[in-house]
Each structure stands twice: as structure tokens, then as C-alpha cells.
MARKE-690460 format. One record per residue: y, x, z of N, C-alpha, C in turn; residue in one letter. Coordinates in steps of 0.2 Angstrom, whole numbers, padded with zeros to 4 digits, always signed. Example, Ala and Ser with C-alpha at 12.3 -4.5 7.8 and 13.67 -1.06 7.14 Angstrom:
BEGIN
 nnorth neast   nup canorth caeast  caup cnorth ceast   cup residuo
  -0028 +0066 +0039   -0022  +0062 +0039  -0016 +0066 +0039       A
  -0011 +0064 +0035   -0005  +0068 +0036  +0000 +0064 +0039       S
//
This chain:
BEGIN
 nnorth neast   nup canorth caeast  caup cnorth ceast   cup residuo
  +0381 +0457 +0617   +0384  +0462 +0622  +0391 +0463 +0620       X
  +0395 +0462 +0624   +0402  +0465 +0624  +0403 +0473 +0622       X
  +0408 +0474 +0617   +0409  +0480 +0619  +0410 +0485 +0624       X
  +0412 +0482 +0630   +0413  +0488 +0636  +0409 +0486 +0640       X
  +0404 +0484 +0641   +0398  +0481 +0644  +0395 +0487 +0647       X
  +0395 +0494 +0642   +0391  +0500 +0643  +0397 +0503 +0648       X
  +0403 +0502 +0646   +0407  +0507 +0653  +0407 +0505 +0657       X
  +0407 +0500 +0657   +0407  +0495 +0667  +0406 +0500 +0671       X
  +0401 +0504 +0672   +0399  +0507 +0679  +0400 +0515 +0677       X
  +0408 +0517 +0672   +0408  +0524 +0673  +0417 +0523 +0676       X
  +0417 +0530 +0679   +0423  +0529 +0682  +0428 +0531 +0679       X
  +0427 +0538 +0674   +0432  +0542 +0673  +0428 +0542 +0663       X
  +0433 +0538 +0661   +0432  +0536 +0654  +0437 +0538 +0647       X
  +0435 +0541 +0644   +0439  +0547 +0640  +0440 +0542 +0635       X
  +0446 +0541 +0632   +0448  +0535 +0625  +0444 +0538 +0619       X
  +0444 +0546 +0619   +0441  +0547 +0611  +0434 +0545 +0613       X
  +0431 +0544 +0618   +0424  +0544 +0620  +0423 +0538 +0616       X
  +0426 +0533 +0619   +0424  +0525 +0617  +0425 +0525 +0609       X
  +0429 +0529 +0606   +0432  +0529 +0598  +0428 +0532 +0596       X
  +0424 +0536 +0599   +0416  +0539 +0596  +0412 +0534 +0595       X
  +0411 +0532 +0602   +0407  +0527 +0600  +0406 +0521 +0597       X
  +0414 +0519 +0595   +0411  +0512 +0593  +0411 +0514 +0584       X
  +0415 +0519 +0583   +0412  +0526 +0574  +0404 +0525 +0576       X
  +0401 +0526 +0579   +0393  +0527 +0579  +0391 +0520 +0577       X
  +0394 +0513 +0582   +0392  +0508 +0581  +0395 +0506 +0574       X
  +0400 +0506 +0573   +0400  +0503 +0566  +0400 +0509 +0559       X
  +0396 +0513 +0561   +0392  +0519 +0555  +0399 +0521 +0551       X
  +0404 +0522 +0554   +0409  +0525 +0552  +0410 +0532 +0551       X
  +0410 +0536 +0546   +0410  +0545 +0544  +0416 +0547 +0551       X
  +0416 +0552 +0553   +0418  +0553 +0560  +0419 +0559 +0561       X
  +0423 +0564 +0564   +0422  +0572 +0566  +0426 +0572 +0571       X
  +0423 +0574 +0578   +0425  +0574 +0583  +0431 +0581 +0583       X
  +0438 +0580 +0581   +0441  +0586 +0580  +0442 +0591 +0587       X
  +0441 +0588 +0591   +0445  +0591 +0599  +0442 +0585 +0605       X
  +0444 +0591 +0611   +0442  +0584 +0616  +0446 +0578 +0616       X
  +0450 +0578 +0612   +0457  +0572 +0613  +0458 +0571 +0605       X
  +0454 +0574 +0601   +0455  +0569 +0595  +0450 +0569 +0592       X
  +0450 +0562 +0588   +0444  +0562 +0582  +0448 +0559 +0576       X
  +0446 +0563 +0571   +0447  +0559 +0562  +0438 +0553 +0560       X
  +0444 +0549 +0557   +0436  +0545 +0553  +0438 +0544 +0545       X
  +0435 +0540 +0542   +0435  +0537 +0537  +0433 +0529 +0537       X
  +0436 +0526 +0535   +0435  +0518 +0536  +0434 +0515 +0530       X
  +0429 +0513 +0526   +0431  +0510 +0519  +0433 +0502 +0518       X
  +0438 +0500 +0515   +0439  +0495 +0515  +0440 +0491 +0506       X
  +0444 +0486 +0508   +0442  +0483 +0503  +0448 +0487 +0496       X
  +0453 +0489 +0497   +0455  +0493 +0493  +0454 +0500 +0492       X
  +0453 +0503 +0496   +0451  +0510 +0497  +0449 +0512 +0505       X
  +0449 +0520 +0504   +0446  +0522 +0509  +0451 +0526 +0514       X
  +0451 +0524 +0522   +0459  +0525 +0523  +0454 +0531 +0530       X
  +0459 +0533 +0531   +0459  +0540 +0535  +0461 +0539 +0540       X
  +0458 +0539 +0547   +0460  +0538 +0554  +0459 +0542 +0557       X
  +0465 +0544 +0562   +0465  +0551 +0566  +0468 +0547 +0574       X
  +0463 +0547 +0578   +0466  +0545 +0584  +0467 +0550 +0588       X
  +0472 +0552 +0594   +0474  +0558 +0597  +0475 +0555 +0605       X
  +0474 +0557 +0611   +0474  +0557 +0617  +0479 +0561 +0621       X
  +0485 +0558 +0622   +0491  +0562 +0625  +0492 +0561 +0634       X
  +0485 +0566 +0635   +0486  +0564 +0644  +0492 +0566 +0648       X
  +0498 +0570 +0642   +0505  +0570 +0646  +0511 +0564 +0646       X
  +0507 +0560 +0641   +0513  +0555 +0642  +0509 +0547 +0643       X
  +0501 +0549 +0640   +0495  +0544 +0644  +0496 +0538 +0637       X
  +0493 +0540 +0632   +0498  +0538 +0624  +0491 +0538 +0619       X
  +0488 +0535 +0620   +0482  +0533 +0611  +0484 +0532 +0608       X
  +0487 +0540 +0602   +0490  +0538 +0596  +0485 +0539 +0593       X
  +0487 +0532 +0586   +0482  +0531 +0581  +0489 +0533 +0573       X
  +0483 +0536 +0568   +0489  +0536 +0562  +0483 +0535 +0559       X
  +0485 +0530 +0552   +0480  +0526 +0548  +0483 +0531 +0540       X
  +0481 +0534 +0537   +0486  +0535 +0531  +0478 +0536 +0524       X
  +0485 +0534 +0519   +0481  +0534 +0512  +0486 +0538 +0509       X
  +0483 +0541 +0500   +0487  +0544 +0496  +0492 +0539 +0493       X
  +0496 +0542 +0492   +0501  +0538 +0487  +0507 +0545 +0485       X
  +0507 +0544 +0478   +0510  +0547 +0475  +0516 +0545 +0472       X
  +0518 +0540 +0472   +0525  +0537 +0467  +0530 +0543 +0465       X
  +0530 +0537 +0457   +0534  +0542 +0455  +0541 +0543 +0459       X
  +0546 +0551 +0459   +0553  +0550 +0460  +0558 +0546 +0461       X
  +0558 +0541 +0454   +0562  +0538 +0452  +0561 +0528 +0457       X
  +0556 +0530 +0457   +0554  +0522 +0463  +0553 +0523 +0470       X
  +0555 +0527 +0472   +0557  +0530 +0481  +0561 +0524 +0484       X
  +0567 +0524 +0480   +0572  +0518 +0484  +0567 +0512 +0484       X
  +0566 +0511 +0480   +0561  +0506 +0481  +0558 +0505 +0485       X
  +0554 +0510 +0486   +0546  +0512 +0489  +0551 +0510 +0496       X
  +0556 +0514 +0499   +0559  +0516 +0507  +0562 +0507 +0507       X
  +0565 +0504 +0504   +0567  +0496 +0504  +0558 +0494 +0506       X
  +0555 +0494 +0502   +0549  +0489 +0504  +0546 +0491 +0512       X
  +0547 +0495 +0511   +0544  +0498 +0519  +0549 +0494 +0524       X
  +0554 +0497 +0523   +0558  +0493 +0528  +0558 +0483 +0530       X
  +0555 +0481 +0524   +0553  +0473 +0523  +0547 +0473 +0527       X
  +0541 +0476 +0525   +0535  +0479 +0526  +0534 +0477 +0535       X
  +0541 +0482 +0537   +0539  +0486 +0544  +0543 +0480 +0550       X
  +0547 +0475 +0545   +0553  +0468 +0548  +0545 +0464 +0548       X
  +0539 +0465 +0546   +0534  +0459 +0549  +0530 +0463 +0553       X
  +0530 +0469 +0553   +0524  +0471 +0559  +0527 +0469 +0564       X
  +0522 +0466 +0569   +0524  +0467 +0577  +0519 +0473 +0580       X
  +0515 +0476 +0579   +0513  +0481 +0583  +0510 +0488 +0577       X
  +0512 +0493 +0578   +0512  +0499 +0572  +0518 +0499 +0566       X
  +0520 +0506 +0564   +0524  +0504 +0558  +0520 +0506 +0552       X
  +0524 +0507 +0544   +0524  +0514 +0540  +0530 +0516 +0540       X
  +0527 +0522 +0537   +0533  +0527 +0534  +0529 +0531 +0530       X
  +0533 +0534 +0526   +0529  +0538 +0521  +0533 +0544 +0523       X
  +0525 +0550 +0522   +0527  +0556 +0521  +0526 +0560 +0515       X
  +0533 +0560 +0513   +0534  +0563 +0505  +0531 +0569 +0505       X
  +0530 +0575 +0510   +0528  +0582 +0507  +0522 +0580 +0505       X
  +0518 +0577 +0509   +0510  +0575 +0512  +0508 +0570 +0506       X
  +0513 +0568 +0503   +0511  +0562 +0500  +0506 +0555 +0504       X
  +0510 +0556 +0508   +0504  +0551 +0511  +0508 +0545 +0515       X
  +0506 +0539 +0514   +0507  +0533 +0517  +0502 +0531 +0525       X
  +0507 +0532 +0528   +0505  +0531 +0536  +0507 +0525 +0540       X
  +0502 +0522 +0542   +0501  +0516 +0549  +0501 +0521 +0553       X
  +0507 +0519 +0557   +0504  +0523 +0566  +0506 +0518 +0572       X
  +0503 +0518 +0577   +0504  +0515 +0583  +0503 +0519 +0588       X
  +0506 +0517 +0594   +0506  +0523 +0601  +0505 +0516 +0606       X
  +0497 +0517 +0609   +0493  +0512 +0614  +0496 +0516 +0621       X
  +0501 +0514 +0625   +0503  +0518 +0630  +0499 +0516 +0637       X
  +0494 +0520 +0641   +0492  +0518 +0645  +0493 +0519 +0652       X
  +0502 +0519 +0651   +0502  +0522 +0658  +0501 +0519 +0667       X
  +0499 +0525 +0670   +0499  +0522 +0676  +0491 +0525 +0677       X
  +0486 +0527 +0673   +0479  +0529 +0673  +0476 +0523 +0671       X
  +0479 +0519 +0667   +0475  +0512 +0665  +0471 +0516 +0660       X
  +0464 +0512 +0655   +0460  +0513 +0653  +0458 +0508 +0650       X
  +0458 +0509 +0640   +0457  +0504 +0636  +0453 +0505 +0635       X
  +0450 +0498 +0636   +0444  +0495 +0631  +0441 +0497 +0627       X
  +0435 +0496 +0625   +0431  +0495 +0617  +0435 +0492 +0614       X
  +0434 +0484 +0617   +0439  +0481 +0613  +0447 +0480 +0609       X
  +0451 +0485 +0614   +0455  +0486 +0613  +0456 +0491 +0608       X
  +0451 +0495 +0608   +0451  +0501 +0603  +0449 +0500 +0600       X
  +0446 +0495 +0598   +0442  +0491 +0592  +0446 +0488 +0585       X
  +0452 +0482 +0590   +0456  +0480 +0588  +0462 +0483 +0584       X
  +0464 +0490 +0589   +0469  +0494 +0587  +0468 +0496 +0577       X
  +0461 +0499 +0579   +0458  +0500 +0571  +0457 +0497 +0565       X
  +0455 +0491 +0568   +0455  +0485 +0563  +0463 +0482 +0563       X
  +0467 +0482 +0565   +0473  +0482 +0563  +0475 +0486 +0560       X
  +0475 +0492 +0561   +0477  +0497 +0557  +0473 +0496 +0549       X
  +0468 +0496 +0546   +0466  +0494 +0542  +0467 +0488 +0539       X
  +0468 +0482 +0543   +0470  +0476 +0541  +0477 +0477 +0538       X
  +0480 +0480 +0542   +0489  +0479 +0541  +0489 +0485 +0535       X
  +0486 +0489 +0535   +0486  +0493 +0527  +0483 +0492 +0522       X
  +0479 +0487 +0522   +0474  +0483 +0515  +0480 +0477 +0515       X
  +0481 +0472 +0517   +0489  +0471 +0517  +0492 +0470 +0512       X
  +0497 +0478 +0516   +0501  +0479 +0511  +0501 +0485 +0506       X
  +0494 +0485 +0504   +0493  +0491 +0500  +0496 +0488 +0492       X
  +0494 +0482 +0489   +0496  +0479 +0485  +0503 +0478 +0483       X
  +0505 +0478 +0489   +0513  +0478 +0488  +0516 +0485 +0486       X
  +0514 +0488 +0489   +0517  +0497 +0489  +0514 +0498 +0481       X
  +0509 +0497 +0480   +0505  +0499 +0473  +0511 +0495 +0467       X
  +0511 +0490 +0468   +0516  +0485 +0463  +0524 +0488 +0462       X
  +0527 +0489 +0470   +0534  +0492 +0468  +0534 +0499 +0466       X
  +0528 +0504 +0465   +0528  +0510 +0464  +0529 +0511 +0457       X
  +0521 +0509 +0454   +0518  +0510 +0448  +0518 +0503 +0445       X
  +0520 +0497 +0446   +0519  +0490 +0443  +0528 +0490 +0442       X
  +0531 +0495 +0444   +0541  +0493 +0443  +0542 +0487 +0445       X
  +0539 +0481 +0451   +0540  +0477 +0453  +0547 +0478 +0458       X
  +0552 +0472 +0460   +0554  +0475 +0466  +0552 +0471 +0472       X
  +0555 +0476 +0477   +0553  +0475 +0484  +0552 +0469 +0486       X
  +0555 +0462 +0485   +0554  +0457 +0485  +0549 +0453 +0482       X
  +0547 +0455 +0476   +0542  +0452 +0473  +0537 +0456 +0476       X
  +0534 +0460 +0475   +0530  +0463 +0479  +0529 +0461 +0488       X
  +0535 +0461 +0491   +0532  +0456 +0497  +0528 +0448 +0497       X
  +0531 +0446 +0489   +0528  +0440 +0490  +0520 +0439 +0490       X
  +0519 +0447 +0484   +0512  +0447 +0485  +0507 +0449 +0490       X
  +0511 +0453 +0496   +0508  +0453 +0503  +0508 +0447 +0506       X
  +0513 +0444 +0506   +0512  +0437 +0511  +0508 +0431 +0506       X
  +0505 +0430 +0501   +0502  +0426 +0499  +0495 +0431 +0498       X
  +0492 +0438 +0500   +0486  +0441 +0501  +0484 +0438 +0509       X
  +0490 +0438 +0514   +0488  +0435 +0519  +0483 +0428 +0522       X
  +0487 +0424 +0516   +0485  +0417 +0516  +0480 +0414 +0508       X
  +0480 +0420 +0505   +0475  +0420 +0499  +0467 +0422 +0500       X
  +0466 +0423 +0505   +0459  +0426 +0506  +0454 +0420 +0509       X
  +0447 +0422 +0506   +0444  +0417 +0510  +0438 +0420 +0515       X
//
């Protein structure tokens, strides 16, 4: 059965609704924060990333922020803001950016659904497992320029050869 098989026959379809549901369907840890948002946990193969998706019915806008800890040291920052920037030159859909107070390294992407359109399961399926995919990625990269004193360069080679090194 498709994922949106189960909406077909409703009319008025709330996005955190379907992001409930498909956290139930793939047993994902979940806290329904607000009518309009929910946080999860997703584990993956490097770590465990943090997902908070948000419903902006004033601008009609599925924001998703994927974020993990990262702590780099001071002195590998230029680094760190150079690789992201190389990082952010291959995504076509979501960025990062790090925020330094927070220490924390974020994917975000903004699903813009305007008009009264209405995503998918699948579509909110995909957003997430992008989100994780594109930060299991480049976690290796970010990990090497920080704490391996690698630079940004070398470090990109090991995300685009994690791309094509898996089986």
C-alpha cells in the first residue's frame, strides 16, 4: 500500500499529521511539540540526528531542520565555514550551516506549499530521508576537517567517494 493511500478520502490534511504518522510507521522516537510541530529522533548509521519539522500556515512552508552536535575546536572554524560552503555547492535541495551558540550542525529545508496544495506521505517521506541521507554524507567530512586537521578539500573527497563507496 502506498503511502498516501490512507489520505485519499480526507479533505482537510494537516502536514504534522502525516509526519506523525509516518514516525509511528517507521517506529521513530517522536513528541508531538504543538499543532504545527513535531521533534523526532532518527538513528542512523553515524549517529543519532534530531528532526524538528514546523507548519507555517502564514507563508504555507513545511520547515524541516535535521541537526547533530558538533563541537570543533576554535582554531578549525575557517575550515569548518570553507567545507560547508563546498558542502552546500552540491546540495540541490536543503542547506547547512552551523550554529555556534547551539553547537549544533543543521540541515534545513523549507517544502513551500503554496496555493493550499498538500504534501504527500511520500513527499514527507523523502524530505526526511534526505535530510538524513545528506547529513550521514557529510558527517565524515565535517568530522575530518574539524578533529582529523584534514582540509576542506580532502575531506570533500571523502564525502563524494562515501557516495559511491557504499553498497
Amino acid at each position: 500500500m502506498a503511502l498516501s493511500e490512507q489520505y485519499l478520502h480526507t479533505d482537510d490534511i494537516h502536514p504534522i499529521d502525516i509526519v506523525e504518522s509516518l514516525a509511528e510507521r517507521h517506529d521513530w522516537d517522536f513528541d508531538r511539540v504543538a499543532d504545527d510541530q513535531i521533534a523526532m529522533a532518527v538513528e542512523a548509521q553515524w549517529r543519532t540526528y534530531s528532526i524538528t519539522l514546523a507548519w507555517s500556515a502564514q507563508d504555507e512552508t513545511l520547515r524541516l531542520i535535521c541537526t547533530f552536535e558538533m563541537q570543533p575546536p576554535d582554531g578549525r572554524l575557517p575550515a569548518l565555514y570553507e567545507t560547508l560552503n563546498r558542502v552546500n555547492d552540491s546540495c540541490w535541495a536543503g542547506a547547512f550551516t552551523y550554529w555556534h551558540e547551539q553547537r549544533l550542525m543543521v540541515w534545513r529545508y523549507g517544502l513551500v506549499l503554496a496555493g493550499g496544495q498538500v504534501a504527500t506521505p511520500e513527499q514527507i517521506d523523502r524530505l526526511i530521508r534526505t535530510a538524513v541521507g545528506t547529513s550521514e554524507r557529510f558527517y565524515p567530512a565535517f568530522q575530518l576537517v574539524t578533529w582529523g586537521e584534514r582540509s576542506p578539500e580532502d575531506a570533500m573527497q571523502v564525502a563524494i567517494a562515501e557516495a559511491y563507496g557504499r553498497a
